[in-house]
N, C-alpha and C positions, 0 to 999 in steps of 0.2 A: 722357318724361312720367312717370315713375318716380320722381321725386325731388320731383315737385309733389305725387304721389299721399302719397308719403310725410309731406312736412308737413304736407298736407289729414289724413291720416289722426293726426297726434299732433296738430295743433289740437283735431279733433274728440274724442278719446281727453281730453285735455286741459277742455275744456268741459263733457266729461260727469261729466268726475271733477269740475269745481266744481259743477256742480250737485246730483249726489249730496253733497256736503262741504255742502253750503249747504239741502237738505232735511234732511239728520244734524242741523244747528246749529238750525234752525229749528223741529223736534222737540223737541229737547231744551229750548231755550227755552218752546215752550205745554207743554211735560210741567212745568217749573218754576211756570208759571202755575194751571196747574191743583192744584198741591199744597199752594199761598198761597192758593188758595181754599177748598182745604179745612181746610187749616189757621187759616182765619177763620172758619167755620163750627165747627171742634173749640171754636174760643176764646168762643164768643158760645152752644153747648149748655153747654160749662161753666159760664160766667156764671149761665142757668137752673139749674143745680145747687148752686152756689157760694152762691145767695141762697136756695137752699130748705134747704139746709144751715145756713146762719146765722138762719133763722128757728125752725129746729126748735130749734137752742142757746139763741139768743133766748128763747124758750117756754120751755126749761127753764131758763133762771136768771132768769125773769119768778116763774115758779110758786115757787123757791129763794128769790124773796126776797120774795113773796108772804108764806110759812111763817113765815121770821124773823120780818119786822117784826111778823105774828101772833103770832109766841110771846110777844115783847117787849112785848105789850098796845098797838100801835098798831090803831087805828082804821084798815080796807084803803077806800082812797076817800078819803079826808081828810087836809087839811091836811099834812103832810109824806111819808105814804105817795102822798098823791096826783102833787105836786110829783115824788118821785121815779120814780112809773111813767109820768108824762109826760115827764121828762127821759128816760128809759131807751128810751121807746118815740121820742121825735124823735131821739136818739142810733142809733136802729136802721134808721130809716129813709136818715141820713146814710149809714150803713154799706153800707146797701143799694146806696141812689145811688152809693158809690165805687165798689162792687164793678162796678155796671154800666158805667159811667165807666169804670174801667180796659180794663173788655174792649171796650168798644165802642173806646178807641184804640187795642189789641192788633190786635183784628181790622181796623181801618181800616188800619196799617199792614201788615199781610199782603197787603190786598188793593191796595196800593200797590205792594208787588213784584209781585204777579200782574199789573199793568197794566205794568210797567217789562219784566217778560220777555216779554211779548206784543211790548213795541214793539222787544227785543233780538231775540224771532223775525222781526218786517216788515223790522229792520234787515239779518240774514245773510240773508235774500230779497233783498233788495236790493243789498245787498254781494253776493252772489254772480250776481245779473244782470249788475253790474256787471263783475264778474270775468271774467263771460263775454265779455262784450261786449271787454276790452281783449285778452283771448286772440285772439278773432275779428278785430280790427284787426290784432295784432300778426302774425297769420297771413298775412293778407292783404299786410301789408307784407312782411313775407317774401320769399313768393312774386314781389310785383312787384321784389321787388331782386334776387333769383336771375334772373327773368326780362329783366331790365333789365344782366344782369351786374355787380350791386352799384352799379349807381351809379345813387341814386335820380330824374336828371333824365331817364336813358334816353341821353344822347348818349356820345361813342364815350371810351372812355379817354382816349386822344391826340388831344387837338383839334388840334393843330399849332399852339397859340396860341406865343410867345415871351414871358416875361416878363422884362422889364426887371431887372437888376439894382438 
């Protein structure tokens, strides 16, 4: 019984080492998800900083051209001062909207990989159930063919059949 014990025992040696290989990968996998989350989260506070940043620059080359066109004797509110700070101010608003447009597709596709390593984690779960499961067969067949004397129907080496030439 020695020799069964043996391959019982590197089956099981064997299954445990996929399972640990397949908890390591599965790890590693939601550790990648969780850092695509974060990193859509970094991308989308930015975004809030990124537009308060351009509204402060905004403001001041609002105020910059404010001065000019007053030095220059335009009338502030009319006629082409006005034209221009309403061009300037829907030109800023665009600006805005890209800004947030980009991050918002920045961070959508972060969180796109974070869904993709999640399902690379269920996957090495599963490949590795898997894994196990054909070690477990393959053990098992083993043993019946040791125990069978390798021939997997069980009957005798020499059947004393004759075949025909």
């Amino acid at each position: 019984m020695g020799w069964q014990a043996a391959v019982v025992g590197l089956g099981v040696a064997q299954i445990s080492a996929q399972g640990k290989a397949g908890k390591y990968n599965e790890a590693i996998n939601n550790r990648k998800a969780e850092v695509f989350d974060s990193q859509a989260t970094q991308i989308e506070e930015k975004s809030e900083f990124d537009i308060a940043q351009f509204r402060k620059n905004f403001k001041k080359i609002e105020g910059e051209t404010t001065v000019a066109l007053a030095k220059s004797g335009v009338v502030i509110g009319s006629g082409s001062a006005y034209n221009i700070s309403l061009s300037n101010a829907y030109e800023a608003k665009l600006q805005e909207n890209l800004i947030k447009y980009n991050s918002d597709v920045a961070a959508a596709n972060k969180r796109e990989n974070a869904s993709f390593a999640r399902v690379s984690a269920k996957m090495s779960k599963v490949n590795t159930r898997l894994a196990q499961i054909n070690t477990l067969a393959q053990t098992t067949s083993n043993l019946y063919l040791m125990n069978s004397g390798g021939n997997p129907l069980g009957t005798k080496k020499d059947s004393g059949l004759v075949v025909a030439p």
